[in-house]
C-alpha positions in Angstrom: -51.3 9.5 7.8 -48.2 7.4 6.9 -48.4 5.4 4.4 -46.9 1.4 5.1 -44.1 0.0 3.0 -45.0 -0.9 -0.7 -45.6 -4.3 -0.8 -46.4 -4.8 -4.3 -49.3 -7.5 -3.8 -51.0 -6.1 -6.8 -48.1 -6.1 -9.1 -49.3 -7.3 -12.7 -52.8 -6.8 -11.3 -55.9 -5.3 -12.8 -58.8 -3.4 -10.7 -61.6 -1.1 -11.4 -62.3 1.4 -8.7 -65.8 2.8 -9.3 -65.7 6.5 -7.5 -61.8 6.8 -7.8 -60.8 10.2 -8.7 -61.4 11.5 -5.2 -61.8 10.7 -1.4 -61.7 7.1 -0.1 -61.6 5.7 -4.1 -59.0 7.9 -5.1 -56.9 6.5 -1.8 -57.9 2.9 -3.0 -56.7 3.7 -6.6 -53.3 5.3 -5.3 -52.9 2.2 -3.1 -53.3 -0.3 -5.5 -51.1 2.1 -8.0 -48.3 2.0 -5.3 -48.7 -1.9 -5.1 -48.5 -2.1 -8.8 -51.7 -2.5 -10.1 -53.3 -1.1 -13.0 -56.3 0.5 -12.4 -59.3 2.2 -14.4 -61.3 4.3 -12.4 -64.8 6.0 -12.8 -65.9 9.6 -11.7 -68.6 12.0 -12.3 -66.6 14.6 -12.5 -63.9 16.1 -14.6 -61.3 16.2 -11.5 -61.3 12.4 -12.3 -59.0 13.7 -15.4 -57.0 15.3 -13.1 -56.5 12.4 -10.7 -55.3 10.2 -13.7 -52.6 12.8 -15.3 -51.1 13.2 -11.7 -51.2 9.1 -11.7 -50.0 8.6 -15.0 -47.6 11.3 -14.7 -45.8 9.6 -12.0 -45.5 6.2 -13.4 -48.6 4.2 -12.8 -50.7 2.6 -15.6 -54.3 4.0 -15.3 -57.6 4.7 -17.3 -60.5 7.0 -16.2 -63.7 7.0 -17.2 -66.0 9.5 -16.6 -69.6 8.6 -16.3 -72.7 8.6 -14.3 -73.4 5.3 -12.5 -77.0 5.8 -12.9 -76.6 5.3 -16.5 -77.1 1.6 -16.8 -75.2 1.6 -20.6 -72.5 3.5 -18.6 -72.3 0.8 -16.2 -71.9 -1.9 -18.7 -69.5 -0.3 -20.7 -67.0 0.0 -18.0 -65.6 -3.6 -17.5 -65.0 -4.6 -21.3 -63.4 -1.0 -21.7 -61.0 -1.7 -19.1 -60.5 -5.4 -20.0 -59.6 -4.1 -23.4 -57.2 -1.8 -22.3 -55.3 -3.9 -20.2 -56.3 -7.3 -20.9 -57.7 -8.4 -17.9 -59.6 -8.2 -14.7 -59.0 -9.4 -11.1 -60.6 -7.0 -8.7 -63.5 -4.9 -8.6 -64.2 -2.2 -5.9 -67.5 -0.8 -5.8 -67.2 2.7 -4.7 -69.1 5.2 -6.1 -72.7 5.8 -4.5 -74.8 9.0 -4.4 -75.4 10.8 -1.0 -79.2 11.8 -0.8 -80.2 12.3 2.9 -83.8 12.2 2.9 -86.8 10.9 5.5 -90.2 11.9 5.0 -89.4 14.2 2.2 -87.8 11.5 -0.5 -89.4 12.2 -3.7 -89.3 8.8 -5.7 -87.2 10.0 -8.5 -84.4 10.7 -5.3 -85.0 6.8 -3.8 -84.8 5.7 -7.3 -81.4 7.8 -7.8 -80.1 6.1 -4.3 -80.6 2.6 -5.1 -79.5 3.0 -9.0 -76.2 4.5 -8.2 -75.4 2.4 -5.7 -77.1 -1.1 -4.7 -78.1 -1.4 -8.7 -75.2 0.0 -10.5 -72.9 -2.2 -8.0 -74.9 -5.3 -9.6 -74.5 -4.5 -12.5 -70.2 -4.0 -12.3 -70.1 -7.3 -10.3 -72.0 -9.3 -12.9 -70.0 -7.9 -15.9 -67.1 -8.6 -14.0 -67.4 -12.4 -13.2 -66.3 -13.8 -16.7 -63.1 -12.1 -17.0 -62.5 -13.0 -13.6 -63.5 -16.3 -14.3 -60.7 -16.5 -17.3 -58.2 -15.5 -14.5 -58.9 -18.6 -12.0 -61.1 -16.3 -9.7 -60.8 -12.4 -8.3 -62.2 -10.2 -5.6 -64.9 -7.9 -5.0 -65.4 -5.5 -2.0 -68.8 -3.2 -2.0 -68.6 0.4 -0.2 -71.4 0.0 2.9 -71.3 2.2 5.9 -71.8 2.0 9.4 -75.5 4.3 8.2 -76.3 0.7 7.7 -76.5 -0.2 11.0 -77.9 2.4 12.6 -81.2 4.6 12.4 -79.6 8.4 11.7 -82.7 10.9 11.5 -83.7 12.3 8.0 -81.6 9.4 6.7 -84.1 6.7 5.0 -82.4 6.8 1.5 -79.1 6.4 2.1 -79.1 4.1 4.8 -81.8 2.1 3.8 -79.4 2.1 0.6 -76.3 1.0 2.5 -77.9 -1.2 4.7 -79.0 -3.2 0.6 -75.5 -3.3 0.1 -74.8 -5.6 2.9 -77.1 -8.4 2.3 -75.9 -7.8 -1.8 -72.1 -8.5 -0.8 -73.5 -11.7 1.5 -75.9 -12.7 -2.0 -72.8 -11.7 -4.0 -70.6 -14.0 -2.4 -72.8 -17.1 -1.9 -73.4 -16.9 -6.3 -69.7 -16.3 -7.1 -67.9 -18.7 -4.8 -67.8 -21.6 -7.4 -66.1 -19.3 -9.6 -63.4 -18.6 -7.1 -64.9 -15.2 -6.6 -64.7 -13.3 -3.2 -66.8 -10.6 -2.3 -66.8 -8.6 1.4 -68.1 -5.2 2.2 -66.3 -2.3 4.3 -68.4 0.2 6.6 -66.5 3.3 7.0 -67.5 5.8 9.9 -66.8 9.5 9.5 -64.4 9.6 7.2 -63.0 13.3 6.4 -64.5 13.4 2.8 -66.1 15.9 0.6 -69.6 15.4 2.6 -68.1 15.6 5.9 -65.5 18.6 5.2 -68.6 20.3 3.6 -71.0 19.7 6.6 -68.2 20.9 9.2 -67.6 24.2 6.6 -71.7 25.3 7.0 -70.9 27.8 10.2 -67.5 28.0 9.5 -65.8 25.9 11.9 -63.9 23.9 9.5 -61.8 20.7 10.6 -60.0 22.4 13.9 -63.6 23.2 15.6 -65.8 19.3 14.7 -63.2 16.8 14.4 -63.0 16.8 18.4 -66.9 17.2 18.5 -67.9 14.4 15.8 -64.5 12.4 17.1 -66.8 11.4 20.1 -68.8 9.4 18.5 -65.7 7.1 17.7 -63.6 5.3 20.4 -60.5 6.7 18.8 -61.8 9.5 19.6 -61.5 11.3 16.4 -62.5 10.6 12.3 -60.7 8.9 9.6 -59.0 9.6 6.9 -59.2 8.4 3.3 -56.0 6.7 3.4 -57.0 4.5 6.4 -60.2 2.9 4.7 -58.2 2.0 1.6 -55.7 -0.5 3.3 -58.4 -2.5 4.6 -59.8 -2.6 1.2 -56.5 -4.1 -0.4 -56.4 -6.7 2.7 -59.8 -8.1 1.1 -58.7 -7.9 -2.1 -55.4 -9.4 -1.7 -54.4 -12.6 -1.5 -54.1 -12.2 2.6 -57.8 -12.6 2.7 -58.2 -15.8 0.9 -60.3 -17.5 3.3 -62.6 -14.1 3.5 -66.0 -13.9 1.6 -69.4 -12.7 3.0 -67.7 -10.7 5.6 -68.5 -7.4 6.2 -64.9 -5.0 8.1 -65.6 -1.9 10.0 -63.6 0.8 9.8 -65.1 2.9 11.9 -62.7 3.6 14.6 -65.4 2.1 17.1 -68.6 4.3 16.3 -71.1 0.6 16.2 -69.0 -0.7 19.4 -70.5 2.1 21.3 -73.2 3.7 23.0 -75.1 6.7 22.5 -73.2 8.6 25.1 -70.3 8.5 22.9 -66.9 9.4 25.0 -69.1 11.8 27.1 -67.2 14.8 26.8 -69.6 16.8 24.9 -73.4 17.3 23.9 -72.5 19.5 20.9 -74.7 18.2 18.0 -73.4 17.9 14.9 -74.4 20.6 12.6 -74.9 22.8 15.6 -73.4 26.2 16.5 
């Protein structure tokens, strides 16, 4: 996609982007970089490593951190890492969450997983985060749900159930933080072309070409998104543009929830079918 104009909202800005060294958080944290903000970002991965040399490497002032967000020590360690590092904290994006697709076959050690790396682990950033916003007159938080929130998707109880917990978080989230000049809003992404969805349409070999028309039907636009296109939302909630916005929940879903199950009705091709 091409990318808008820098318009350096974020300049002598700090964020944390939980999940940022690849897919939608690595767009958010390039974003924000182009905007001039300096951001630390968490992965689980050592690509995360990768992602910052590249960043640093062209001029922008970043930190990873690698870590599981499971780990609750982890989880607190982040904010007064980054705050020590660059002195400050205005933004928060809660990113990172764990994709475990499971119905009647969830074991409790995978529910437990689901909820800790993301519902739990997102309470735990937004609640170390509020005092150094605090110190800078107020900030901005935005939580990663999905349109799985919405919806009943089959074999799908753990992660929706855990998405749908992130919405009424963000609206409990926002209600608790408003006196301290706090905002906090959600996103809910449709099929974005991730590592999860570029790995599902990769099973028969299809690849992009062959299931971005097929899964595109379930969207008005009539395809899926791309990384880049959930981040800019994600800055208009963080940014100063959205100062009257808290509690709110954008989709970005290129219509999937506005529709019916007949989708655009060219098609009956599942997906995951041959």
């Amino acid at each position: 996609m091409e990318r808008q104009p820098v318009l350096n909202r974020f300049k002598d800005k700090v964020a944390i982007v939980t999940g940022g060294a690849s897919g939608i958080g690595r767009a958010i944290v390039e974003e924000l970089c182009r905007e001039g903000c300096a951001v630390c970002f968490t992965g689980i991965s050592e690509i995360g490593h990768t992602t910052a040399k590249e960043l640093s490497d062209a001029g922008h002032q970043v930190l990873f951190l690698q870590g599981d967000m499971e780990d609750e020590s982890y989880c607190k360690s982040i904010v007064p890492t980054c705050v020590d590092k660059f002195g400050k904290l205005n933004y928060l994006v809660n990113n990172a969450f764990s994709f475990i697709a499971k119905g009647l076959d969830a074991k409790v050690e995978e529910w437990e997983r689901m909820m800790r790396v993301g519902p739990i682990a997102y309470s735990l950033l937004a609640a170390s985060a509020v005092e150094p916003m605090k110190a800078q007159g107020g900030g901005a938080i935005v939580n990663m749900s999905s349109i799985s929130a919405f919806i009943a998707q089959p074999n799908r109880w753990t992660y929706n159930a855990a998405k749908g917990a992130v919405l009424n978080l963000t609206r409990c989230m926002a209600f608790d933080l408003a006196k301290y000049g706090i905002r906090v809003n959600s996103v809910s992404p449709g099929w974005i072309w991730t590592r999860e969805v570029y790995k599902a349409a990769n099973m028969d070999g299809g690849g992009r070409e062959k299931w971005d028309p097929i899964w595109g039907e379930y969207h008005m636009l009539g395809r899926c998104g791309e990384p880049i296109e959930c981040a800019g939302p994600v800055l208009f909630l963080l940014s100063d543009d959205a100062s009257f916005v808290t509690s709110a929940d954008l989709a970005i879903d290129g219509g999937y929830c506005g529709m019916g199950p007949e989708g655009l009705g060219k098609t009956t091709v599942l997906a995951g079918s041959k």
